[in-house]
VMD Tcl script that draws the C-alpha trace (Angstrom):
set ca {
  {0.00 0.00 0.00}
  {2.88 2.30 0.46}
  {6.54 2.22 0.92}
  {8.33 1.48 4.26}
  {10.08 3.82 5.66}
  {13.95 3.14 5.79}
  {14.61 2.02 9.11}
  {17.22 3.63 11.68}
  {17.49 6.28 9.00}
  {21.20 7.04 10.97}
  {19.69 7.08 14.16}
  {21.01 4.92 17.40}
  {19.10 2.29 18.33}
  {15.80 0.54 17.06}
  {12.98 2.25 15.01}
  {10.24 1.72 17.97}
  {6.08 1.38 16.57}
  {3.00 1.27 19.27}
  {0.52 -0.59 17.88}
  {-2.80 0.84 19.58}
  {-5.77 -1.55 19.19}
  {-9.32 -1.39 19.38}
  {-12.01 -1.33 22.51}
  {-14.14 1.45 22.49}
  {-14.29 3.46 26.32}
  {-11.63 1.01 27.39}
  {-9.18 2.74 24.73}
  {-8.27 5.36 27.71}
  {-6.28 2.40 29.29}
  {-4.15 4.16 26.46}
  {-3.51 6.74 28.34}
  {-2.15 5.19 31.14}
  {-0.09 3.05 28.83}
  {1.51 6.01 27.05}
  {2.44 7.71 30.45}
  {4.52 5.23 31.84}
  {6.10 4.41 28.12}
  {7.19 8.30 28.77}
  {8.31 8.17 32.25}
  {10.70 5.39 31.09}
  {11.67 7.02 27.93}
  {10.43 4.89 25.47}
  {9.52 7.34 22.52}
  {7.85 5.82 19.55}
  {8.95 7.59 16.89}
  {5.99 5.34 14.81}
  {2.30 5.37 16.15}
  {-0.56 2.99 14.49}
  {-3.83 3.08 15.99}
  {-7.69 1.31 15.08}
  {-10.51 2.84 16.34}
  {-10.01 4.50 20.10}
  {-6.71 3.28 19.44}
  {-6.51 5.98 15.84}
  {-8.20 8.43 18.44}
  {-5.64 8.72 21.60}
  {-2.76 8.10 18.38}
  {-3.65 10.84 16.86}
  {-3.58 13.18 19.75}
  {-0.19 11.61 21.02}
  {0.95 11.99 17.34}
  {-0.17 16.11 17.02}
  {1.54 16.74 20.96}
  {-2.17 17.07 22.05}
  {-1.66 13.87 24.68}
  {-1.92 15.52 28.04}
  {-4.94 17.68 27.05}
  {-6.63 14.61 25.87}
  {-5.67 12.69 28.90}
  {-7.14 15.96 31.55}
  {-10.01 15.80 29.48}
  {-10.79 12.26 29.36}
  {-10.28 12.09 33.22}
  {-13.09 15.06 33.54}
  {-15.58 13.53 31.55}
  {-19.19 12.49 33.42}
  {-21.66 10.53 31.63}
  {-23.73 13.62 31.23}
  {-20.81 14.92 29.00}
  {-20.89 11.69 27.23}
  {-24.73 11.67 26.22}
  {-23.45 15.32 24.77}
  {-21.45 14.38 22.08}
  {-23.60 11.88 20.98}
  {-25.67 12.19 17.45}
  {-28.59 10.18 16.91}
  {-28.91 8.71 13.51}
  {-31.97 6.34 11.65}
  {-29.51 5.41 8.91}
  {-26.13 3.38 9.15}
  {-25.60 3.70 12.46}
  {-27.25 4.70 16.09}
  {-24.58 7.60 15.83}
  {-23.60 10.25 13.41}
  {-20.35 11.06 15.37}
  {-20.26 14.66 14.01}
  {-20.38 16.17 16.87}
  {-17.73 14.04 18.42}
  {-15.27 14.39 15.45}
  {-16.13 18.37 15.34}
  {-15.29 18.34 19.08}
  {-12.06 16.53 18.81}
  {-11.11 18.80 15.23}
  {-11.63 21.86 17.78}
  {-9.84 21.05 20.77}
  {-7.29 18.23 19.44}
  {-6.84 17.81 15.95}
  {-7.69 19.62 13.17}
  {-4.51 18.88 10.61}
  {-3.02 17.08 7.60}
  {-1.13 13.82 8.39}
  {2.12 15.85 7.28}
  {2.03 17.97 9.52}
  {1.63 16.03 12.81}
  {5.31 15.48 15.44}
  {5.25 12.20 14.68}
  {4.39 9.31 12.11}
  {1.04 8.10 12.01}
  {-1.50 5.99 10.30}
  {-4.76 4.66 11.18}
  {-6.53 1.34 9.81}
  {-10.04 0.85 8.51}
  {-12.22 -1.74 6.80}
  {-13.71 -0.69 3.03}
  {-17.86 -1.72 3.94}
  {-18.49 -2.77 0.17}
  {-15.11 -5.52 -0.37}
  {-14.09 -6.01 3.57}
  {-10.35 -4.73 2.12}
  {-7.95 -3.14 5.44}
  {-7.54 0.52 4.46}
  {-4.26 1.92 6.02}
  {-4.70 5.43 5.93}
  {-1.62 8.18 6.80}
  {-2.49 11.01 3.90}
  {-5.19 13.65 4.04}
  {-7.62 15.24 7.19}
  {-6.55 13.56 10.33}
  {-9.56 13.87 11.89}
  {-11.52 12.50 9.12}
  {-9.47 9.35 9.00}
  {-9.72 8.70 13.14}
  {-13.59 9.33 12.39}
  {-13.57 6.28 9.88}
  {-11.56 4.10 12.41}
  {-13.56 4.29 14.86}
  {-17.21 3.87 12.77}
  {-18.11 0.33 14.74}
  {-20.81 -0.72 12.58}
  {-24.28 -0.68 14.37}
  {-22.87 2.12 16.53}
  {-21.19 4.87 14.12}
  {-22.94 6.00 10.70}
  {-19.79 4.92 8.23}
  {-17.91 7.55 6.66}
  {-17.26 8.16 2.81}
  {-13.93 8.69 2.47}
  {-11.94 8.85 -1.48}
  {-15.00 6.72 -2.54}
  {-15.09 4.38 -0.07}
  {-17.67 3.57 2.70}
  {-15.37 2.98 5.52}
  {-16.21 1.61 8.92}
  {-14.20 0.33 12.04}
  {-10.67 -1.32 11.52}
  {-11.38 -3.42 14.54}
  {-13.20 -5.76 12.20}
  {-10.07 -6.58 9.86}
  {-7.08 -5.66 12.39}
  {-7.45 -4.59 15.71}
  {-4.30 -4.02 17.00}
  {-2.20 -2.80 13.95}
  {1.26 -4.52 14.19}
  {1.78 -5.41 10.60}
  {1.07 -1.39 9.51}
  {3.78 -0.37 12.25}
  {6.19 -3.30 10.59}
  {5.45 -1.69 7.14}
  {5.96 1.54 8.23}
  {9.49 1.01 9.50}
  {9.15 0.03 13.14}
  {12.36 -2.15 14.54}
  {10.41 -2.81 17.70}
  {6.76 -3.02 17.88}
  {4.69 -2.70 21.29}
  {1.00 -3.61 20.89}
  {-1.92 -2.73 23.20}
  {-4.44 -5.09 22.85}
  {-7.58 -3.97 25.31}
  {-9.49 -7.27 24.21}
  {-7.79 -10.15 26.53}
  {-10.25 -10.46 29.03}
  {-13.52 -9.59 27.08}
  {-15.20 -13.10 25.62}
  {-17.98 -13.85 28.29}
  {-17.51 -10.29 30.62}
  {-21.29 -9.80 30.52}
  {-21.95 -12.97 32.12}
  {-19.59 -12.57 34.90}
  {-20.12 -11.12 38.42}
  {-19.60 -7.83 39.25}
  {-19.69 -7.12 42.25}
  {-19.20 -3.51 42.04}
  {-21.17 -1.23 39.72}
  {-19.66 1.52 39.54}
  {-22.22 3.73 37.65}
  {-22.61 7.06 38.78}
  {-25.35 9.38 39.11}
  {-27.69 7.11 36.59}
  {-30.28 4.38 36.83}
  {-30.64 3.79 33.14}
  {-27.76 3.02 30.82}
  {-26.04 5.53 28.52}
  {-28.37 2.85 25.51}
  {-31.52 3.56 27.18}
  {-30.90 7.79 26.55}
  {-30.44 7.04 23.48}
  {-33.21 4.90 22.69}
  {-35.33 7.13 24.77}
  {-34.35 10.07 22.05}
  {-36.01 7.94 19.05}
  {-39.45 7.30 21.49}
  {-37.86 3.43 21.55}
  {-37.31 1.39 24.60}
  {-34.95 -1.47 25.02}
  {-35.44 -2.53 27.98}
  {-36.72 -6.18 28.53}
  {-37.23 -6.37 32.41}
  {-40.25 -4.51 32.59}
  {-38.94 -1.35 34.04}
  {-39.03 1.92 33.11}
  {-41.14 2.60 29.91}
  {-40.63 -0.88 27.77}
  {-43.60 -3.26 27.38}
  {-43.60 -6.18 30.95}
  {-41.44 -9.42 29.47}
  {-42.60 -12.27 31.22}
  {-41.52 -16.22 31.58}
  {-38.32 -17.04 30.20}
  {-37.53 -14.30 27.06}
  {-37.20 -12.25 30.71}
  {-33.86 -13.73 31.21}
  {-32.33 -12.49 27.98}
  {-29.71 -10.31 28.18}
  {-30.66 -6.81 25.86}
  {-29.97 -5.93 22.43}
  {-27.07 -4.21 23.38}
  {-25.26 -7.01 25.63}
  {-25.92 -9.24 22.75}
  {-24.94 -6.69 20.24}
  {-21.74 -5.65 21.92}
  {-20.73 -9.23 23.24}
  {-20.78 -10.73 19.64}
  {-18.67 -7.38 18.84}
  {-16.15 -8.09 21.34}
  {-16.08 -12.47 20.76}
  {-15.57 -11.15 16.67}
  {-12.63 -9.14 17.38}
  {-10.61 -10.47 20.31}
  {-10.47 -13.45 17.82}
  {-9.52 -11.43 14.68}
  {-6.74 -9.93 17.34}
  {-5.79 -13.47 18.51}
  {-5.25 -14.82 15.18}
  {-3.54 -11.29 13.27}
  {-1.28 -11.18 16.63}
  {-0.35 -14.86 16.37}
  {0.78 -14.53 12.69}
  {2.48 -10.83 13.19}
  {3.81 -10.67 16.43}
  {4.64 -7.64 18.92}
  {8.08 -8.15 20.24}
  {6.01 -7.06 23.22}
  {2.30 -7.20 23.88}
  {0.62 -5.09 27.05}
  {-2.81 -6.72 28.10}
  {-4.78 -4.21 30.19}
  {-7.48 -6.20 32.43}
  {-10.93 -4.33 31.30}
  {-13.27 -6.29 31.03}
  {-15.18 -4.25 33.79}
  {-15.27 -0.93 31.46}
  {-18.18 -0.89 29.28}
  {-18.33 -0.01 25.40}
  {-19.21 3.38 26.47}
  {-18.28 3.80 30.00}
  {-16.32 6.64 28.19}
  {-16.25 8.33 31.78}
  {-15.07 5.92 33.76}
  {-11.27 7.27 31.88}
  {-9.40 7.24 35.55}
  {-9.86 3.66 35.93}
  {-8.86 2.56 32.65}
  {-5.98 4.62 32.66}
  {-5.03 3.03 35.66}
  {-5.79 -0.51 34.09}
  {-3.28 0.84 31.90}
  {-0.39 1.85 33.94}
  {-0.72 -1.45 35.73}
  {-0.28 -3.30 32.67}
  {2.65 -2.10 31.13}
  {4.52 -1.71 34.40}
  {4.33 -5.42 34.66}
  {5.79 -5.85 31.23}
  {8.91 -3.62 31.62}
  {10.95 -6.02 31.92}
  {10.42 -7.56 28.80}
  {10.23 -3.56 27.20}
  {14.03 -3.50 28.19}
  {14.75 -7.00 27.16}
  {13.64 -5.69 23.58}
  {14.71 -2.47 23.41}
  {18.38 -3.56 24.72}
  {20.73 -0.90 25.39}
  {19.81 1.26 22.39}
  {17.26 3.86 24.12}
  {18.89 6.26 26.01}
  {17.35 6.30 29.63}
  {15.82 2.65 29.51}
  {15.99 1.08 32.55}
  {18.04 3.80 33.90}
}
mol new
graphics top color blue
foreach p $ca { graphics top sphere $p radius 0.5 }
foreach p [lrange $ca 0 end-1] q [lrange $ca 1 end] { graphics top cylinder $p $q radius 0.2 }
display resetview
């Protein structure tokens, strides 16, 4: 699709790519990721992201990073329900306001001109192809990553109806190898996810609420989802009570789809290292719950330094200094 980039290009030590994958709210384990990559002075001079993965490396890649990460760890759900579009065709959401939000306050430049290298991966609707995309609006192209079909209204794009990357390659090691990347650390948020809405949870940790952030929006086309009886759906009775809702079953078949597409692209094009946040707890979009993923985040790739300096070597100044 393009040419690498010549690696080392005279510099000291190994080309490093983050490969940012897919997850929806639980993408702000990012964050957390990224801050202790830069406390131990790993800096990737190569950033690949799909979906909330193009969204956080795209603000890393413009120097926009620590405003993202303040504003992530301010959001409530009320701020949430905001940004959110509702659509009748393609898609529950529009995402125009969210993409106008994050042009205003994050991003709002050509691929050329961002600090570092970056690309972003979609899927073409019409042939299933992986689109890499690194040319053109940056916004625009994070807007097509993260169009999770059901969810976001696709996006035209150079003549193609584009939709979320997560559905051909969630966590983007193989465009981080073709771009030049020596060493590759992935993020894959997925791990933990197959079966998470059929295990305990013994602390719910929604705040302020006592309908979910689907309900609002259902509420906003005069539709209810809701299959207990509560609230303003028709009474379910007998066993169709026990059902989980449209969206557990919508999102759960989401999450089963990828984290296998991730096992199986991850076991064919490795990371030389891999960081697993636990998050199976976060919800598609628990979007204000940032301060725990984050943390989720931090954990994880604290427990894999180790291995980050077994990789890197000796060739990053500061790296397990």
């Amino acid at each position: 699709m393009f040419e690498p980039t010549p690696q080392n290009s005279g510099k000291s030590g190994p080309v490093i790519g983050l490969a940012l994958g897919s997850g929806a709210a639980r993408g702000w384990a990012h964050l957390g990721v990224l801050r202790v990559l830069a406390r131990e002075g790993i800096e990737p001079q190569i950033i690949c992201g799909c979906s909330i993965g193009a969204f956080v490396g795209a603000a890393m890649a413009s120097g926009d990073l620590e405003k993202l990460t303040h504003w992530a760890e301010a959001l409530k759900w009320q701020d949430v329900v905001s940004l959110l579009d509702v659509s009748l065709r393609g898609g529950l959401i529009k995402g125009e306001k969210l993409i106008q939000f994050f042009e205003r306050n994050f991003v709002d430049r050509d691929f050329s001109q961002l600090d570092r290298r970056f690309a972003c991966v979609a899927t073409e609707l019409e042939t299933g192809r992986e689109i890499w995309l690194r040319e053109g609006s940056v916004a625009q192209a994070v807007r097509a990553s993260i169009a999770l079909p059901g969810l976001f209204t696709p996006i035209v794009r150079d003549g193609r109806l584009l939709v979320d990357g997560g559905l051909v390659n969630p966590v983007p090691v193989s465009l981080c190898r073709a771009m030049g990347a020596d060493v590759v650390i992935a993020v894959d948020l997925g791990s933990d996810m197959i079966g998470k809405a059929w295990r305990a949870n013994p602390v719910e940790q929604v705040e302020e609420t006592s309908e979910g952030w689907t309900e609002r929006i259902f509420a906003r086309l005069g539709l209810s989802i809701n299959g207990n009886g509560n609230g303003r759906g028709p009474q379910v009775v007998g066993a169709e009570a026990s059902l989980p809702s449209l969206m557990t079953v919508l999102t759960s078949s989401i999450n089963i789809m990828q984290v296998r597409i991730a096992r199986s692209r991850l076991a064919g094009e490795p990371a030389d290292v891999q960081v697993s946040p636990r998050l199976a707890h976060i919800g598609t979009m628990d979007f204000h719950r940032a301060s725990e993923a984050i943390a989720e985040g931090e954990a994880a790739v604290a427990s894999m330094l180790p291995a980050l300096r077994y990789a890197l070597g000796h060739a990053v100044p500061g790296v397990g200094a």
